[in-house]
N, C-alpha and C positions, 0 to 999 in steps of 0.2 A: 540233441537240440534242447536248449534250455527251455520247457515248458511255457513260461511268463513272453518268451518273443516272439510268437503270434498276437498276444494281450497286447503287446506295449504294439508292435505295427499297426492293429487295429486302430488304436486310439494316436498314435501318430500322425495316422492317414486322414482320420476326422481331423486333427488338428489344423493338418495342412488344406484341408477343404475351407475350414472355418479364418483361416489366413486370410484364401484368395477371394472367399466372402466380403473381408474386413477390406481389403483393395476393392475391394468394388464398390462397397456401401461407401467409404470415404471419398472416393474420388467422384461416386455420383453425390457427394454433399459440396464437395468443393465448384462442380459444375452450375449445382445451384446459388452457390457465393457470387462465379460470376455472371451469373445471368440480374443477380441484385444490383450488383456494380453498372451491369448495362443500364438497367430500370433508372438507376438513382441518377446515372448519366445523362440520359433524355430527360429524366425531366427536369435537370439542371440548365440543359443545353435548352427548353423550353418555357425556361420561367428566363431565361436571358432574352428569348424571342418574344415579349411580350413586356420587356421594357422593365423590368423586376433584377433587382439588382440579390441574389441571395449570394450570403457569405460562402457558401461552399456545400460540397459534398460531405453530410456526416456518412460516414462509413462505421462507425461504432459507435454503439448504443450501446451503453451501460445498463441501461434499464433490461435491451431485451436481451443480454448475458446473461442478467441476473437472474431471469425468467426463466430462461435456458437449464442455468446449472440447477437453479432449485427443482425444478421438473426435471433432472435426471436424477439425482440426491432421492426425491420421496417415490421414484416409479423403478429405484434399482433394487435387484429382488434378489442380491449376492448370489454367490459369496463374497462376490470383493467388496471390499468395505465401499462406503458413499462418498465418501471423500475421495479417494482414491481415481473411484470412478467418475466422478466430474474433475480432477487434475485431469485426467486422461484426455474429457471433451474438451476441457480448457484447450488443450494440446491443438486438440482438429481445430476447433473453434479458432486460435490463433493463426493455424497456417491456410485456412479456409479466407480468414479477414486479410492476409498476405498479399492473396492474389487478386483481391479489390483495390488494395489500398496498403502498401509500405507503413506502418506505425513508426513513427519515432518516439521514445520519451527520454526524457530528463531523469534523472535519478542523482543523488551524492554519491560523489565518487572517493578517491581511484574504484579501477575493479575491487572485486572480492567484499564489498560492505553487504551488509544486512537490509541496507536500502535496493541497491541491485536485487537481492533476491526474492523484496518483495515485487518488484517489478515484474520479475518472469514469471514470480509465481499469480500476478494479478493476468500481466495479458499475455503469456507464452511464451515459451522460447522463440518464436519466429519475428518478435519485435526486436527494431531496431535501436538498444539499450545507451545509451547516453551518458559518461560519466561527467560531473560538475562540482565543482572545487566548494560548495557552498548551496546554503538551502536557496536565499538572496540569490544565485544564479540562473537556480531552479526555474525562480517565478519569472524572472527577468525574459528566460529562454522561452516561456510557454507564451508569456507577455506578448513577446516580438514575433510569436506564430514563427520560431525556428524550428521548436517541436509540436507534435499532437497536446502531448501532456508528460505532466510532470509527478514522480514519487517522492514525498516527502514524510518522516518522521513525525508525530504528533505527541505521541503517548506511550511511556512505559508502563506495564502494572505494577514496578518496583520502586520508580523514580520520579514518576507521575508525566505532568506537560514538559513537552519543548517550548519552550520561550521562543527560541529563535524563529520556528513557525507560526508559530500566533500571532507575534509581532510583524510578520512579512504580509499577512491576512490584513492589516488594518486600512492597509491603503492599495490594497492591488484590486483590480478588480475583475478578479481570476473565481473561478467557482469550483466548489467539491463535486469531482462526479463518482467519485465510491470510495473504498475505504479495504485496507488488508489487514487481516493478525493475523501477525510470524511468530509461532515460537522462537526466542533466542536463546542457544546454547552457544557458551563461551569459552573456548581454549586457550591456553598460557601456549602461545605458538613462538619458536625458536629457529634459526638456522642451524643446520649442519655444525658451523664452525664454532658457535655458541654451547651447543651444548647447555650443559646447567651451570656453565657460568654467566651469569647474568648481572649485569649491573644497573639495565634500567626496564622498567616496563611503561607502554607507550601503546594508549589507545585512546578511545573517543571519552569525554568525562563521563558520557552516562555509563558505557560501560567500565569505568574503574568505580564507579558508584553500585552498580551492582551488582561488582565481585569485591565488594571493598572487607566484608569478612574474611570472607576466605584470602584477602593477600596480607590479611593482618597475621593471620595464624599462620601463614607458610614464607610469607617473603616481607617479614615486617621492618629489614631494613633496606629494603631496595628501594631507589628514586621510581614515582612515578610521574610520567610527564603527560599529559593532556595535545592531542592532534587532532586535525580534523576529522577524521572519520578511523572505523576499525581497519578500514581497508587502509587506507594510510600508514596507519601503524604495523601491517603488517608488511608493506611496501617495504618503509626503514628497515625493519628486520631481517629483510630477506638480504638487504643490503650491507648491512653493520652490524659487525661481533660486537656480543656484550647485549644485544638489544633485545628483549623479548616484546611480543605483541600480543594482545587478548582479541580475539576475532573467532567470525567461524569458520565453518569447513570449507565455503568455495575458495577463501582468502589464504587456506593453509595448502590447497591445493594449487592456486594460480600462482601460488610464489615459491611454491616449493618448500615449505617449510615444513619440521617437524612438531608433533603434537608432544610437548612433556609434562601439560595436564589436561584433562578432559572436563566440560561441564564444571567449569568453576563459578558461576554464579551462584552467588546465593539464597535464591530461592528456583525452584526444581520447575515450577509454574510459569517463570518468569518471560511475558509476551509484549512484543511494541507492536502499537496500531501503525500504520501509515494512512496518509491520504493521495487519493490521486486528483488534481488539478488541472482545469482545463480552463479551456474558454466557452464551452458552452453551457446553458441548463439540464438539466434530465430530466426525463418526464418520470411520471411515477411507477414502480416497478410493484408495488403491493404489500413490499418490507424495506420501509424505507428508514432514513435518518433526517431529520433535518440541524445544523449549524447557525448561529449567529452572533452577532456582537451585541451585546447592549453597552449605553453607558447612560448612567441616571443623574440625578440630584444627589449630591452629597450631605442627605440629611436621613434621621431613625425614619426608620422602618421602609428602607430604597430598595434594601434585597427582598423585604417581606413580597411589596407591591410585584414587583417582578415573577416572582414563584406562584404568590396566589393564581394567575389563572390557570397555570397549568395546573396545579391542586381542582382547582373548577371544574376544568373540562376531564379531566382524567387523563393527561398525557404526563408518559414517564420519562423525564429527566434521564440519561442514563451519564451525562457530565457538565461539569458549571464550573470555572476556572476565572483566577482576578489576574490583571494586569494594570501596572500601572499606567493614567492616564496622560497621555502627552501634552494636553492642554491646560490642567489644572492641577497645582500642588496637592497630596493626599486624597485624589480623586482614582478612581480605578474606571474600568472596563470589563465587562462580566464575559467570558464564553462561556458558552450554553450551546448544550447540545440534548435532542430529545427525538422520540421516534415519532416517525409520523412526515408525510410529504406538504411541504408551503403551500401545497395545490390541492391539500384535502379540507373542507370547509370546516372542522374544528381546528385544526391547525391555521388557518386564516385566521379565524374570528381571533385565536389567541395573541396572532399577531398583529393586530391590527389595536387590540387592547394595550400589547407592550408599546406598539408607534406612540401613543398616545397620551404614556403615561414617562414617556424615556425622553433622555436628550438625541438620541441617534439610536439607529439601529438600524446594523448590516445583518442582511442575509448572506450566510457564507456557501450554503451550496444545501440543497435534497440531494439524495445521494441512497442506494442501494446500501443494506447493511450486511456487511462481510457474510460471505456464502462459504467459505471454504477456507 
């Protein structure tokens, strides 16, 4: 008898204790999910009794997620990494919120994009995942309360803002209830029948923007064409010989396609923020973000007046972006983004300073800052 298989039955045996442990602690957590749903029910069903008209049942609170995973992140004492280990609660956490309450969101479609995946990777696999031909659809859908909420693109660290999102921000009256970064690693993905004969490559323009070295130095005379989304472009490709697509791993997976380069982006770091979109406020979670629009007087020193109070009170900026204005020729619209929640009284007073010194100004959403 090999010596070590008594060791390993030993520690097998613990294993499988510690299993039917983990079915128990989870399934007595899900019980408490729905005993919340009953809670939130009566007294929904009790503010109708009393002549009180409320919008609905929240079932998900951003804020006390955010609380959630951060308090598992600083009390986990490995070896699995922190991360890892709040993915994991994410996981409960999402199939826990399941059985209060179905999620649906919106996200840019087809399957397989990089938007999908921040989706699942914000609320879990057990929401009900949405694909949408367009960002513009996105807000439309969250707009019309078809879905919960919506995942939308914002910011690359290579290529900078989405335009197309900012510009949807100016008149919707939709709010930021948090915020994901996705690492994105990008593959030259192909079909079977392709092979490496390729005659076009076809993906989303931010992603041919940055992988545009590296397709300078390996495919500098091949057509590239511009589609809606990565996952689109890998869609064609699974479809049409000749076609290559840049996308990532669920997109090379969902279509079957082969990988004939890996990690073609051009910088090794390279991450996009998303935002997720609702319709309602969130209260404050302790690390937060706030978003807004300004737009000023188009005379010296418009940007200074803006900045100075956060310079004042000591709030740090962490993004400030121009857009042009639609009302007035060579006028703009500032986003600005800075840590700190609308509902904390230095973050007030600052605002209430910008109201006062601006032609407009939107609050675009407080909002939890990415945990994971």
């Amino acid at each position: 008898m090999n010596p070590f298989d008594a060791e390993l039955k030993t520690i097998r045996d613990k294993i499988d204790q510690l299993d039917k442990q983990l079915i128990e602690i989870v399934n007595a957590r899900a019980s408490c999910a729905k005993q919340v749903a009953e809670v939130k029910q009566r007294e929904y069903e009790d503010a109708l009794s009393r002549g009180e008209k409320p919008e609905g049942i929240l079932f998900y609170r951003p804020e006390r997620e955010a609380q959630v995973l951060r308090r598992v992140m600083n009390s986990n004492p490995g070896p699995m990494d922190d991360a890892k280990m709040a993915l994991i609660i994410r996981e409960v956490m999402s199939s826990c919120l399941a059985l209060e309450q179905p999620m649906q969101v919106a996200y840019l479609g087809p399957e397989g994009t990089f938007t999908q995946a921040a989706a699942l990777k914000h609320f879990g696999g057990s929401v009900i995942a949405l694909p949408q031909a367009s960002i513009a659809q996105i807000f439309a859908k969250v707009e019309a309360a078809e879905v919960n909420y919506g995942v939308v693109p914002v910011e690359n660290s290579t290529e900078g803002m989405v335009s197309h999102t900012l510009d949807n921000f100016v008149d919707s009256p939709l709010r930021i209830c948090g915020e994901v970064e996705l690492p994105i690693d990008h593959h030259l993905l192909v079909s079977v029948e392709t092979g490496d004969k390729i005659e076009v490559i076809k993906a989303h323009p931010q992603a041919l923007a940055q992988c545009r070295l590296w397709l300078d130095s390996n495919y500098p005379g091949i057509e590239r064409q511009t589609v809606s989304s990565n996952g689109e472009g890998a869609r064609l490709a699974s479809m049409t010989k000749g076609v290559a697509a840049i996308a990532g791993e669920v997109a090379e997976h969902l279509y079957g396609l082969q990988r004939l380069h890996g990690s073609i982006q051009d910088l090794s770091n390279n991450t996009t923020r998303f935002l997720i979109i609702g319709r309602e406020e969130v209260a404050p979670s302790g690390k937060d973000k706030t978003s807004i629009i300004v737009s000023t007087h188009n005379r010296p020193g418009a940007l200074f007046k803006l900045l100075e109070p956060f310079e004042q009170a000591g709030i740090m900026l962490t993004r400030i972006d121009t857009r042009p204005s639609r009302t007035e020729k060579w006028a703009y619209m500032f986003f600005m983004e800075f840590e700190g929640h609308k509902d904390d009284s230095h973050i007030a007073e600052v605002l209430a300073k910008l109201e006062s010194s601006s032609l407009m100004i939107k609050i675009m959403g407080s909002y939890p800052r990415a945990v994971i």
